[in-house]
Jmol script that loads the backbone (N, CA, C; Angstrom):
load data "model"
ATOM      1  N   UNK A   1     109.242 220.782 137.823  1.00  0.00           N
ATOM      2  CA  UNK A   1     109.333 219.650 136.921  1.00  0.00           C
ATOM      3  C   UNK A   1     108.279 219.810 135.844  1.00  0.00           C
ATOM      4  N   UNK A   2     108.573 219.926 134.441  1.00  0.00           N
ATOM      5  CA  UNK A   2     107.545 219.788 133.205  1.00  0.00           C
ATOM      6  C   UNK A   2     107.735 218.553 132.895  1.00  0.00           C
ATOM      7  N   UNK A   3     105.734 218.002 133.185  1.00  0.00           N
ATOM      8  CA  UNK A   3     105.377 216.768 132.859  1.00  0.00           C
ATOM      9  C   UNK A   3     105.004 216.886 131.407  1.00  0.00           C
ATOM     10  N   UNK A   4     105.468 215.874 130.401  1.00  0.00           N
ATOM     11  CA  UNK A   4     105.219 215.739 129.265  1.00  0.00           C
ATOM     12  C   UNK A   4     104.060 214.421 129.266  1.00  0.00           C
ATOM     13  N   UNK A   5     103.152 214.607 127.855  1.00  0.00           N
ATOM     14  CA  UNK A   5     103.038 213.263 127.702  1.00  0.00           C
ATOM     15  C   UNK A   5     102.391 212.753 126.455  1.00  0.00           C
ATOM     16  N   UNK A   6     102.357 211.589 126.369  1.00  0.00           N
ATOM     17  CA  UNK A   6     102.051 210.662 125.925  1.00  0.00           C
ATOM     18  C   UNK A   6     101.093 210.162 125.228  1.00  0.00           C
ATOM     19  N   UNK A   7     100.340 210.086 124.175  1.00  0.00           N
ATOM     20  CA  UNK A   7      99.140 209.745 123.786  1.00  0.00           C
ATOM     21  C   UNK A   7      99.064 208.015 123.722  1.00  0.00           C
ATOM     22  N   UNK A   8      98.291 207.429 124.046  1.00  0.00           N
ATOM     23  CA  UNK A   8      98.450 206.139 124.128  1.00  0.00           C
ATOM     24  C   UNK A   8      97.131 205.541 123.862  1.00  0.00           C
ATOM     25  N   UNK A   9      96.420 205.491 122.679  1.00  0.00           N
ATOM     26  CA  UNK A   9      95.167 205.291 122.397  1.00  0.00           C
ATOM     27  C   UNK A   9      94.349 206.312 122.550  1.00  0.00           C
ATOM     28  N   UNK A  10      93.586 205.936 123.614  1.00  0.00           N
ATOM     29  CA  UNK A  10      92.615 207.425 124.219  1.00  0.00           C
ATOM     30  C   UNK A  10      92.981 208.221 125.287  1.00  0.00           C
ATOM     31  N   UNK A  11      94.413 207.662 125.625  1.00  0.00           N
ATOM     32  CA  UNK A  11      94.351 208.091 127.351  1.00  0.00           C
ATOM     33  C   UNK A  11      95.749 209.084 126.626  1.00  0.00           C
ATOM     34  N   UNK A  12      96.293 210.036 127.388  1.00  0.00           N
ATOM     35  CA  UNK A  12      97.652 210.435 127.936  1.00  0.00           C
ATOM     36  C   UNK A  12      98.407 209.977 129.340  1.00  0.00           C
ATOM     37  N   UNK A  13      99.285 209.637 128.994  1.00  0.00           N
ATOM     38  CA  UNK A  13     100.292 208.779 130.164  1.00  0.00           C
ATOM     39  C   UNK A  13     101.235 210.038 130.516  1.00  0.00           C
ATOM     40  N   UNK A  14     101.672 210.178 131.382  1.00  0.00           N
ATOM     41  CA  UNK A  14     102.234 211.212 131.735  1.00  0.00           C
ATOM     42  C   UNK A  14     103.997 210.993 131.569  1.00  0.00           C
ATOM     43  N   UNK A  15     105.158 210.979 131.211  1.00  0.00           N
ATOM     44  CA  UNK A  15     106.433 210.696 130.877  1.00  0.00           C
ATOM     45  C   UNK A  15     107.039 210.840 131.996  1.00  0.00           C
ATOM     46  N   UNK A  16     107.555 209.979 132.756  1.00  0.00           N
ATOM     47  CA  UNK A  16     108.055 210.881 134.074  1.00  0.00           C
ATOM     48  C   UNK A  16     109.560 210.360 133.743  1.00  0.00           C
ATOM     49  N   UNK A  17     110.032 211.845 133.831  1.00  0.00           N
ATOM     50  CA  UNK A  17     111.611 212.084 133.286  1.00  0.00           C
ATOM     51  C   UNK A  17     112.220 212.819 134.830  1.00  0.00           C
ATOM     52  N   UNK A  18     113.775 212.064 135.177  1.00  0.00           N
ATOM     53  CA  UNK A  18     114.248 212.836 136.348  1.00  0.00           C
ATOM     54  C   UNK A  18     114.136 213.808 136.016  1.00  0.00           C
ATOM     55  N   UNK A  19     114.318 214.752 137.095  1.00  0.00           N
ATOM     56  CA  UNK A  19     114.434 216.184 136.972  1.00  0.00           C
ATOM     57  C   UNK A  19     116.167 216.614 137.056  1.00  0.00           C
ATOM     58  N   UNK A  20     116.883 216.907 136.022  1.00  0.00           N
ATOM     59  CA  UNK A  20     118.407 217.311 135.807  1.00  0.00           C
ATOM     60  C   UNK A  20     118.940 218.396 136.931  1.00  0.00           C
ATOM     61  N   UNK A  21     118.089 219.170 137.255  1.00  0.00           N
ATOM     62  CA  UNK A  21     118.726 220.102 138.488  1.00  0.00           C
ATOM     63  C   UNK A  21     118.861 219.496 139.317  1.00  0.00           C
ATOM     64  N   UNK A  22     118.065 218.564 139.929  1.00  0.00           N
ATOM     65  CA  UNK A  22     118.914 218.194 141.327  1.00  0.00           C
ATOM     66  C   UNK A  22     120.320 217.654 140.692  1.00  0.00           C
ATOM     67  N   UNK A  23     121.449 218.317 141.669  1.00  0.00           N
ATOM     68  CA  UNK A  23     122.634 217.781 141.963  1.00  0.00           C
ATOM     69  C   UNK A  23     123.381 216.542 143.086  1.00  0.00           C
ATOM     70  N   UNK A  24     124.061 215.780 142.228  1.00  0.00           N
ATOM     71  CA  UNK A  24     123.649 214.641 143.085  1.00  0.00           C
ATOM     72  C   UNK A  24     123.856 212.926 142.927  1.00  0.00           C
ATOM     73  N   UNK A  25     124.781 212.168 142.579  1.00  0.00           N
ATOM     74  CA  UNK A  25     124.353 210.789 142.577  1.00  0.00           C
ATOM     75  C   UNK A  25     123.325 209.702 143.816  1.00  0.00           C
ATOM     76  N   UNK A  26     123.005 209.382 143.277  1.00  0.00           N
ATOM     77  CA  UNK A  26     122.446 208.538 144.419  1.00  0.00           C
ATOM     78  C   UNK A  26     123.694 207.081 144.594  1.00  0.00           C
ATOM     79  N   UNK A  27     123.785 206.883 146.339  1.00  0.00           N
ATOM     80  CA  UNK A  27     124.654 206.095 146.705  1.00  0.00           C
ATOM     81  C   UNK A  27     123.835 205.134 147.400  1.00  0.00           C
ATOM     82  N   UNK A  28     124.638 204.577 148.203  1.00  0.00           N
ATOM     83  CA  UNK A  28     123.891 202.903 149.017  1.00  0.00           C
ATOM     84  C   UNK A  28     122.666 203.504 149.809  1.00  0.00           C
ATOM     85  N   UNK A  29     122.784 204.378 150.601  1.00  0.00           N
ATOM     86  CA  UNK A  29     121.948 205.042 151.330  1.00  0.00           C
ATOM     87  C   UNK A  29     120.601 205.103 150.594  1.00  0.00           C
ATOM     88  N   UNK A  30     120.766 206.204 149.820  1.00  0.00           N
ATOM     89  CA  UNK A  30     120.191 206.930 149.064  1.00  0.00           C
ATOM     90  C   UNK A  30     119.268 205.537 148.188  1.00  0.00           C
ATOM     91  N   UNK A  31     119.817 204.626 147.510  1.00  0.00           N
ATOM     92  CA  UNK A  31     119.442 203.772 146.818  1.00  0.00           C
ATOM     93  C   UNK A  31     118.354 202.615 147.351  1.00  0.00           C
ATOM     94  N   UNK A  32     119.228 202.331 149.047  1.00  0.00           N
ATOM     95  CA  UNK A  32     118.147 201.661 149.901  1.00  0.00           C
ATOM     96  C   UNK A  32     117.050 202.249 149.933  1.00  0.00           C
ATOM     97  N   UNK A  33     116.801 203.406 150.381  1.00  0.00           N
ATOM     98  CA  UNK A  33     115.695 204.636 150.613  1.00  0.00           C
ATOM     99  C   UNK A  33     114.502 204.706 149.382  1.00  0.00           C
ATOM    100  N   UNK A  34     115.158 204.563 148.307  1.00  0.00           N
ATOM    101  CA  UNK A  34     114.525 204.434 147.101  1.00  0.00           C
ATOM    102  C   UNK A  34     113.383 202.969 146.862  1.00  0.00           C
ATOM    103  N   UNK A  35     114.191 201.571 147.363  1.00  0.00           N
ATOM    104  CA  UNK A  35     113.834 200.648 146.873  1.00  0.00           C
ATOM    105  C   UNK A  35     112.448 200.420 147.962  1.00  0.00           C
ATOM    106  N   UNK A  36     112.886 201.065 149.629  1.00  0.00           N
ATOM    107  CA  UNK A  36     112.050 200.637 150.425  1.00  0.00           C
ATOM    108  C   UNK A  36     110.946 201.657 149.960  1.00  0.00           C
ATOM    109  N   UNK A  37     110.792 202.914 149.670  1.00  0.00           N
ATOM    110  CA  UNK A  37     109.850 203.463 149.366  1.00  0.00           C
ATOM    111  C   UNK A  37     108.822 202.858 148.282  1.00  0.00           C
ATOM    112  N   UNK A  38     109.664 202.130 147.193  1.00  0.00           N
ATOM    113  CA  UNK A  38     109.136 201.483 145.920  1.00  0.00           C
ATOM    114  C   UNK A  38     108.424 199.978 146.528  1.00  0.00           C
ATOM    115  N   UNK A  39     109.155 199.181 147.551  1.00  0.00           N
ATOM    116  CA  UNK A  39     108.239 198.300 147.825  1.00  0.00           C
ATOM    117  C   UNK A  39     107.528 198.231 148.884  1.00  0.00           C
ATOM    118  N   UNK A  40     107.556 198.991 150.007  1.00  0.00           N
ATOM    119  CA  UNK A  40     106.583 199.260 150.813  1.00  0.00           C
ATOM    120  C   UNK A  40     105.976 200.563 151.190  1.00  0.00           C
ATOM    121  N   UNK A  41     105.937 201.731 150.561  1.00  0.00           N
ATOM    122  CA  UNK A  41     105.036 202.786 150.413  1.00  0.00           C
ATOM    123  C   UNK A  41     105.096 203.473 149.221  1.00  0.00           C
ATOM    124  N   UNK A  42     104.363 202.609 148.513  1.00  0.00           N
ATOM    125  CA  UNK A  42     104.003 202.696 147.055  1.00  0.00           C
ATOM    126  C   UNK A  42     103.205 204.732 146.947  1.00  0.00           C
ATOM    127  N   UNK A  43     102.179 204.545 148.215  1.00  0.00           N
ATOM    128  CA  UNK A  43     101.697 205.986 147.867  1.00  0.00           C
ATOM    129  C   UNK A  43     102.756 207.030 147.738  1.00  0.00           C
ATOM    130  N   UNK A  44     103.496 207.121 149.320  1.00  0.00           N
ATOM    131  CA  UNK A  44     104.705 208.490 149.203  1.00  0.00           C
ATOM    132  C   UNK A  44     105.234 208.017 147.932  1.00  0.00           C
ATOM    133  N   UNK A  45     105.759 206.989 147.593  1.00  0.00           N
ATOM    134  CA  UNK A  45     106.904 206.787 146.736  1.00  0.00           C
ATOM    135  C   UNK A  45     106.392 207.580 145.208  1.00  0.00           C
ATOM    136  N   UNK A  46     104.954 207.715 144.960  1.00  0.00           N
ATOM    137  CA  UNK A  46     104.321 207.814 143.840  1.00  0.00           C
ATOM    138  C   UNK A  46     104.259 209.184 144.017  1.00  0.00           C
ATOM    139  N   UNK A  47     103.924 210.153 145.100  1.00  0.00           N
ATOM    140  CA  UNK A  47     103.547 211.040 145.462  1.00  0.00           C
ATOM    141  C   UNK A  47     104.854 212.424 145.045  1.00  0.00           C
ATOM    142  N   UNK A  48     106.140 211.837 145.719  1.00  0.00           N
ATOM    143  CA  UNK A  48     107.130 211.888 145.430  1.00  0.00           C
ATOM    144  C   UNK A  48     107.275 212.353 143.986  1.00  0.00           C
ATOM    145  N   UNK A  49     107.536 211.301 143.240  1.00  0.00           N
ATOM    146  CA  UNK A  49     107.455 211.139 142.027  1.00  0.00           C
ATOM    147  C   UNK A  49     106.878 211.856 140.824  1.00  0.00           C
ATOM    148  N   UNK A  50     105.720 212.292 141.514  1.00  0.00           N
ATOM    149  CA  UNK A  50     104.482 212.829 140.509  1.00  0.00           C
ATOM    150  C   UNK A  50     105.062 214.396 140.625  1.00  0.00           C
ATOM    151  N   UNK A  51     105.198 214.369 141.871  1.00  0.00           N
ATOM    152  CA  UNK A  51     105.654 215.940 142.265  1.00  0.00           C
ATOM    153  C   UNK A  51     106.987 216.661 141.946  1.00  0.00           C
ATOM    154  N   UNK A  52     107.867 215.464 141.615  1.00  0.00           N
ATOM    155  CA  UNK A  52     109.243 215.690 141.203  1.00  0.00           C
ATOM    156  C   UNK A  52     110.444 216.528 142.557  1.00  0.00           C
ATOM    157  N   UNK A  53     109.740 215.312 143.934  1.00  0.00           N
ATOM    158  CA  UNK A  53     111.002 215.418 144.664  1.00  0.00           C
ATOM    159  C   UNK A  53     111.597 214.344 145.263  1.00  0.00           C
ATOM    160  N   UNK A  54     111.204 213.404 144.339  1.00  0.00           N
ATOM    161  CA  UNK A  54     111.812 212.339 144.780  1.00  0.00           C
ATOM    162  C   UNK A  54     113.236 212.176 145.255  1.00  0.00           C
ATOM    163  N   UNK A  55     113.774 212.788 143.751  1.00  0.00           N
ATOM    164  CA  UNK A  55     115.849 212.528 143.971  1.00  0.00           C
ATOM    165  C   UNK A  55     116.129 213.387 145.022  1.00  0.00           C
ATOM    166  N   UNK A  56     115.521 214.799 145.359  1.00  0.00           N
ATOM    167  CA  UNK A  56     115.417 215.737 146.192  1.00  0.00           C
ATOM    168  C   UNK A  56     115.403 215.127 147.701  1.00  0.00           C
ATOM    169  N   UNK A  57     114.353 214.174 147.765  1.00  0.00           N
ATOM    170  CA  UNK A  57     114.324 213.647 149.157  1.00  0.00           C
ATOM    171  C   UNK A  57     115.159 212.635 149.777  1.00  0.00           C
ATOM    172  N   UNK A  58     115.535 211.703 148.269  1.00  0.00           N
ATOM    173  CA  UNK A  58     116.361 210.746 148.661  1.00  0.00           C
ATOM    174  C   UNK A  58     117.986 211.089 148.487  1.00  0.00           C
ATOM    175  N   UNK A  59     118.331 212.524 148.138  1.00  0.00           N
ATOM    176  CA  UNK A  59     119.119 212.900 148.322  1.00  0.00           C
ATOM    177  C   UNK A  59     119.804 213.076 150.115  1.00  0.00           C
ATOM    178  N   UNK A  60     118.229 214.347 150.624  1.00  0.00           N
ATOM    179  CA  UNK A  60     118.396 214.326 151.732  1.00  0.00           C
ATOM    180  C   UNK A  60     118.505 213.198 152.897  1.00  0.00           C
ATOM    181  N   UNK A  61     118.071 212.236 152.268  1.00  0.00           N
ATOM    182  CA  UNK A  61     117.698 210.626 153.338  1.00  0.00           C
ATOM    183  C   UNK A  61     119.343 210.138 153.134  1.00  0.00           C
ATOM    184  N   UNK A  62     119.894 210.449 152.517  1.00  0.00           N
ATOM    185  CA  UNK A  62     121.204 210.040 151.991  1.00  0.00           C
ATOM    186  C   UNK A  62     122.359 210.502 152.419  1.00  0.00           C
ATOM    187  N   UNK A  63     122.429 211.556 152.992  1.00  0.00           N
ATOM    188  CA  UNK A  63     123.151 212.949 153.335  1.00  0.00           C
ATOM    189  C   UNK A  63     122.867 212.640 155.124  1.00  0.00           C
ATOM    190  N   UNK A  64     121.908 212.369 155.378  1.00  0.00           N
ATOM    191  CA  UNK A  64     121.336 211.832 156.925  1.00  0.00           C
ATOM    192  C   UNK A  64     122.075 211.248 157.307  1.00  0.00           C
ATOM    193  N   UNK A  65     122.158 209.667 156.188  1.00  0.00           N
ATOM    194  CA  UNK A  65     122.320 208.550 156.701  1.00  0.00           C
ATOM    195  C   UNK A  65     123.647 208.153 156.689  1.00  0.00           C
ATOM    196  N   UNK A  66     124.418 208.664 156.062  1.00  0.00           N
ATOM    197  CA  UNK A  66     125.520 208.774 155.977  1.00  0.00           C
ATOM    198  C   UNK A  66     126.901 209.805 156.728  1.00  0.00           C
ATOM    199  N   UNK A  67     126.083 210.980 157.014  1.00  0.00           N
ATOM    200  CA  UNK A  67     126.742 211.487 158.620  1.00  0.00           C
ATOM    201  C   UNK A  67     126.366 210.735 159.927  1.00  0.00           C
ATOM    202  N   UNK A  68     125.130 210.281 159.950  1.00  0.00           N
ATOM    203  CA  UNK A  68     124.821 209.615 160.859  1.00  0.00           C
ATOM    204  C   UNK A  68     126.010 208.547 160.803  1.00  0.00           C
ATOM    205  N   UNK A  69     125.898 207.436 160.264  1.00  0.00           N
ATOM    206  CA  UNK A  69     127.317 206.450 159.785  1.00  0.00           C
ATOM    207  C   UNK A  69     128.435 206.877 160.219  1.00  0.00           C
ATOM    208  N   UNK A  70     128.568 207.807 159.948  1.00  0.00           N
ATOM    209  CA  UNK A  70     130.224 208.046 160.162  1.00  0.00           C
ATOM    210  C   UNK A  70     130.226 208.544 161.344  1.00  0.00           C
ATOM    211  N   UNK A  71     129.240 208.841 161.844  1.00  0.00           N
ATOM    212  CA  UNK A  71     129.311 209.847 163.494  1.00  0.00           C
ATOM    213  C   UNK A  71     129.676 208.197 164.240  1.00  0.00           C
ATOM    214  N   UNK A  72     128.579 206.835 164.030  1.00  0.00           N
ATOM    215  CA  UNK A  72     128.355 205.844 164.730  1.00  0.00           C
ATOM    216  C   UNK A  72     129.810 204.868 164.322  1.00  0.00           C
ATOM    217  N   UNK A  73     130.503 204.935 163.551  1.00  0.00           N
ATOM    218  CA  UNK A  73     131.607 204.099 162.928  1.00  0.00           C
ATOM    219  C   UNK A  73     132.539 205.041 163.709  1.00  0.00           C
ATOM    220  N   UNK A  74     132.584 205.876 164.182  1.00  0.00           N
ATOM    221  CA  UNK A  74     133.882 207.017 164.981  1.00  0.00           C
ATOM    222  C   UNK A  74     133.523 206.876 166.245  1.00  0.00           C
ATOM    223  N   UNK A  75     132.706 206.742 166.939  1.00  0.00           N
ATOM    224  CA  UNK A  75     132.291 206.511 168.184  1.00  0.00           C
ATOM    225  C   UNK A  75     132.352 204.859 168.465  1.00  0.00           C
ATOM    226  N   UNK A  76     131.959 203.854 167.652  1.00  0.00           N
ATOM    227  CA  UNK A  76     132.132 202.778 168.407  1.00  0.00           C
ATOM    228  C   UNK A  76     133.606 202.187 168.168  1.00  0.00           C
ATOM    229  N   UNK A  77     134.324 202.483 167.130  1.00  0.00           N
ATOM    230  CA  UNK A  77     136.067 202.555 167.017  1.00  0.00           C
ATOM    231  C   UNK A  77     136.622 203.148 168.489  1.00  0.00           C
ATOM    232  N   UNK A  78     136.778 204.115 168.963  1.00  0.00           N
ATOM    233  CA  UNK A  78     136.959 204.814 169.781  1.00  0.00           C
ATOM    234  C   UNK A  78     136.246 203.849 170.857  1.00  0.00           C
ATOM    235  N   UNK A  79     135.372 203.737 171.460  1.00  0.00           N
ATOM    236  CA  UNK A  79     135.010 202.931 172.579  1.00  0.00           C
ATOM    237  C   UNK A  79     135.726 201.586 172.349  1.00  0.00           C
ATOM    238  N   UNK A  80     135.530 200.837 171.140  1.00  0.00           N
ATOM    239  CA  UNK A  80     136.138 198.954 171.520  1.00  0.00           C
ATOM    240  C   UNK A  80     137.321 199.549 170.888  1.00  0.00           C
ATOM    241  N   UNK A  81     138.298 200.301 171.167  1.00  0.00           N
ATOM    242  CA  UNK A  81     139.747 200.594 170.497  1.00  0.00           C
ATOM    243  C   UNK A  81     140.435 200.048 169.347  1.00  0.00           C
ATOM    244  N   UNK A  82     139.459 200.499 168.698  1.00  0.00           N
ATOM    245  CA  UNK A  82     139.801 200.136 166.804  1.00  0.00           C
ATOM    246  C   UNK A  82     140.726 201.501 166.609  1.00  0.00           C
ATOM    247  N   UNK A  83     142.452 201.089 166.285  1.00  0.00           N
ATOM    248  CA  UNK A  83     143.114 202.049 166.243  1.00  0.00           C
ATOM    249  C   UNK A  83     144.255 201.883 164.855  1.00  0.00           C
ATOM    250  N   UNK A  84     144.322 202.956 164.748  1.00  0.00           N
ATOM    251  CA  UNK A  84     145.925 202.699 163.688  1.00  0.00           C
ATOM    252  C   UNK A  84     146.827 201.985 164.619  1.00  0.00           C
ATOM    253  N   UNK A  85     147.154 201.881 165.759  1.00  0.00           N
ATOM    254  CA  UNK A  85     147.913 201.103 166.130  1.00  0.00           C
ATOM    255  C   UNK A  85     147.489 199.607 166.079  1.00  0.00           C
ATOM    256  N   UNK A  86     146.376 199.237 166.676  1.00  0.00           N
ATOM    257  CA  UNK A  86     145.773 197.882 166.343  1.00  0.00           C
ATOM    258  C   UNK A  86     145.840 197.541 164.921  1.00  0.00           C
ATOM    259  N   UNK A  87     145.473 198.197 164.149  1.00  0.00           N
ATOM    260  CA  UNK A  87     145.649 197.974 162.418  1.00  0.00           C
ATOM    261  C   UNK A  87     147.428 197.094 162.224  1.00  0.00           C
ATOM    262  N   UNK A  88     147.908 198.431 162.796  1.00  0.00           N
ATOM    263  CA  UNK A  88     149.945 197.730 162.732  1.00  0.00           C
ATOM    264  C   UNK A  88     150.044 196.238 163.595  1.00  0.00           C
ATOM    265  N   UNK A  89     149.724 196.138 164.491  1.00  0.00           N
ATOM    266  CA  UNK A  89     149.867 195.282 165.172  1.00  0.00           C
ATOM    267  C   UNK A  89     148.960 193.891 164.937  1.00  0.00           C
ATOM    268  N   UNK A  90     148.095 193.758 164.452  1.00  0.00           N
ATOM    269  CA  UNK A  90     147.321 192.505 164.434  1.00  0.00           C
ATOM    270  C   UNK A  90     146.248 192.915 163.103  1.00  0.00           C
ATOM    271  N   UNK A  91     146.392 192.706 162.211  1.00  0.00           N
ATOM    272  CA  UNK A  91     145.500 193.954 160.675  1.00  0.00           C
ATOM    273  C   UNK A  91     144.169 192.831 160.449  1.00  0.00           C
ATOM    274  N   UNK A  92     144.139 191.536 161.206  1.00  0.00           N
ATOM    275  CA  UNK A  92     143.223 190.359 161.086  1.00  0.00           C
ATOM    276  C   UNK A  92     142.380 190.664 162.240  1.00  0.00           C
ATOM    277  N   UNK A  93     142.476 191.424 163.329  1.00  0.00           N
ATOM    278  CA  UNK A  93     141.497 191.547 164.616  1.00  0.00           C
ATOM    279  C   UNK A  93     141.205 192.892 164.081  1.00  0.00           C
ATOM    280  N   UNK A  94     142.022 193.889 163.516  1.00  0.00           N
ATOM    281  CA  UNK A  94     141.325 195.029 163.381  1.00  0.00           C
ATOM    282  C   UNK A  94     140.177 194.666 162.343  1.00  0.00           C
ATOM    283  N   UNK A  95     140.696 193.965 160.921  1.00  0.00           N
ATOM    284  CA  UNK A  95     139.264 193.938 159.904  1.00  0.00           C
ATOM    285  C   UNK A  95     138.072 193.414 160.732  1.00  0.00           C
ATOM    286  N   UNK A  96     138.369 192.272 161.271  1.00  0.00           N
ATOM    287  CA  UNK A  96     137.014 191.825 162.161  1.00  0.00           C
ATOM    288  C   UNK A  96     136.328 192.906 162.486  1.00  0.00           C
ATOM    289  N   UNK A  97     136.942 193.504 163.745  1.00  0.00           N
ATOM    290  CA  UNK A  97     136.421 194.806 164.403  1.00  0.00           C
ATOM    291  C   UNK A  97     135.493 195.782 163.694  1.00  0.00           C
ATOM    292  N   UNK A  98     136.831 196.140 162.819  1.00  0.00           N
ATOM    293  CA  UNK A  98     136.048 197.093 161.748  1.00  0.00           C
ATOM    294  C   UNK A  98     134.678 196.808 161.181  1.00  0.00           C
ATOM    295  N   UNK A  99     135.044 195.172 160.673  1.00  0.00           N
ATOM    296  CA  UNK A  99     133.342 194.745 159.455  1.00  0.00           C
ATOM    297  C   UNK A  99     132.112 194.775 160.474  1.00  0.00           C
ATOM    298  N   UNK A 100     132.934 194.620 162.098  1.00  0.00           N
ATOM    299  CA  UNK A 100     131.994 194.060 163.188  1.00  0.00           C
ATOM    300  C   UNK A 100     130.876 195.398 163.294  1.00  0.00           C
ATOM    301  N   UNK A 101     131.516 196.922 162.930  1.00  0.00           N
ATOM    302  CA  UNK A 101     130.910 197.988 163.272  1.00  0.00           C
ATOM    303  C   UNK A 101     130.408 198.347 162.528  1.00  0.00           C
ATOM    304  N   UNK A 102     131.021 198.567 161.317  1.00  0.00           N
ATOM    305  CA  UNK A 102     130.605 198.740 159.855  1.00  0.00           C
ATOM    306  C   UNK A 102     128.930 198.165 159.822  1.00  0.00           C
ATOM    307  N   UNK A 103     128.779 197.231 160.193  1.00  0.00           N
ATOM    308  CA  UNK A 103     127.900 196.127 160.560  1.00  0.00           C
ATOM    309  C   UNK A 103     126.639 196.829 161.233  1.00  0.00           C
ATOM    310  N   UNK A 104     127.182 196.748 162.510  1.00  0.00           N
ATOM    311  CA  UNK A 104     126.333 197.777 163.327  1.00  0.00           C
ATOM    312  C   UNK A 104     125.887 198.788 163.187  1.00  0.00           C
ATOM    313  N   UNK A 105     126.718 199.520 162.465  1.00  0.00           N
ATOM    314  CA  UNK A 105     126.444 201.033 162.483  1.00  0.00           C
ATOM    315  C   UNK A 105     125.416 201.601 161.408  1.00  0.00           C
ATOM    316  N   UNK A 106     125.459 200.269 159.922  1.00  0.00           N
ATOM    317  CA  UNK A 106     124.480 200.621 158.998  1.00  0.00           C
ATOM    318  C   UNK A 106     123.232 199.950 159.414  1.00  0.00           C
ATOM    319  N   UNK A 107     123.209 198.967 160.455  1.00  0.00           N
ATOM    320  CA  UNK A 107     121.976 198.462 161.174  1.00  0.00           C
ATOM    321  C   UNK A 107     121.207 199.389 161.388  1.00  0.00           C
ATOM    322  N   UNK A 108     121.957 200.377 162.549  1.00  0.00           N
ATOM    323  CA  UNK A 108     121.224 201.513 163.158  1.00  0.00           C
ATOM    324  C   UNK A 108     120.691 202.432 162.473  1.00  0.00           C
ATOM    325  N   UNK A 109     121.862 202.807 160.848  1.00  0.00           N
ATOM    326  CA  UNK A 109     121.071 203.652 160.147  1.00  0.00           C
ATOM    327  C   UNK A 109     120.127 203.271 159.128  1.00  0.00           C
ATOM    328  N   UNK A 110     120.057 201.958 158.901  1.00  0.00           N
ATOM    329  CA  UNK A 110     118.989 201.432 158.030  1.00  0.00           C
ATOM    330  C   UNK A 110     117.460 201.737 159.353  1.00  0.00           C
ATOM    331  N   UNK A 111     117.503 201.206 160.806  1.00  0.00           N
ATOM    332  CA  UNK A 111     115.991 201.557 160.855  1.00  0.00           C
ATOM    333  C   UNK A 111     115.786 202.799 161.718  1.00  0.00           C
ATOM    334  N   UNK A 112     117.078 203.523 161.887  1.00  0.00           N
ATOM    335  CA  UNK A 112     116.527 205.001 162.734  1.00  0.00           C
ATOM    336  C   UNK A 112     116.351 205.652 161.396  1.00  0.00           C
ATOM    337  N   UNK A 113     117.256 205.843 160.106  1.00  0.00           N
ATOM    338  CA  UNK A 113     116.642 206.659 159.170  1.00  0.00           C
ATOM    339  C   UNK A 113     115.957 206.239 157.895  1.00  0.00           C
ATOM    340  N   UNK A 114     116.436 204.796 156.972  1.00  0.00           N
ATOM    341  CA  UNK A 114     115.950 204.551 156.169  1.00  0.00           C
ATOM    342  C   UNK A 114     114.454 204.021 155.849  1.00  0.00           C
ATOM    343  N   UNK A 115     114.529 203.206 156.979  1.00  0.00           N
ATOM    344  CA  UNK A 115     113.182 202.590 157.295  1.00  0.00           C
ATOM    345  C   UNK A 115     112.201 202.877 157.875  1.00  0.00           C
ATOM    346  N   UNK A 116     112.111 204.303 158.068  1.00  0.00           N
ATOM    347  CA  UNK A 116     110.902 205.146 159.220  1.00  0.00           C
ATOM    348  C   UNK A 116     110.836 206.371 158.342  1.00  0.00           C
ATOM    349  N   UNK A 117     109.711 207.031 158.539  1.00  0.00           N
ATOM    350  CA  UNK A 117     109.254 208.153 157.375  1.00  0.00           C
ATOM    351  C   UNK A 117     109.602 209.310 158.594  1.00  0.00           C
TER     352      UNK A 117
END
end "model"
wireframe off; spacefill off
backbone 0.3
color backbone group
């Protein structure tokens, strides 16, 4: 990452511009990961930042949390029998079901991965 900067009276401020190589949007995951770093670990979050791996990391926190998700949304379907057949047959007990896990499952990945360093 080339830090540019800034003259600002007497001081230089440093410009902090993403870095374009990482490949990559940031999604819900990825975005949570971001905000908790920004309001409760201001140091990594800065550290990150300065160093230019931030999108880099919250890429990877993103990529985690989101196989994780889908591993935990396929496994608890499968155990309480959330099925294409239940979908045909009753499509008001399956959404429940579904939002019920959906639910759960980003619980688990908000504090096994987002919320722990």
């Amino acid at each position: 990452m080339n830090i540019t900067y800034e003259k600002c009276g007497d001081y230089l401020i440093p410009n902090l511009i993403p870095d374009p190589e990482t490949e990559g949007a940031l999604r819900k995951f990825g975005l949570m990961r971001k905000s908790y770093l920004e309001n409760h670990k201001r140091g990594i979050y800065s550290g990150l930042l300065l160093s230019g791996k931030l999108k880099e990391h919250l890429l990877m926190i993103q990529e985690q949390a989101e196989e994780r998700f889908d591993l935990l949304v396929e496994q608890m379907a499968k155990k309480e029998g959330v099925t294409e057949q239940l979908k045909a047959q009753n499509q008001m007990l399956w959404v429940q079901k579904t939002n019920s896990i959906w639910a759960r499952a980003e619980e688990i990945v908000r504090e096994e991965i987002i919320y722990t360093l």
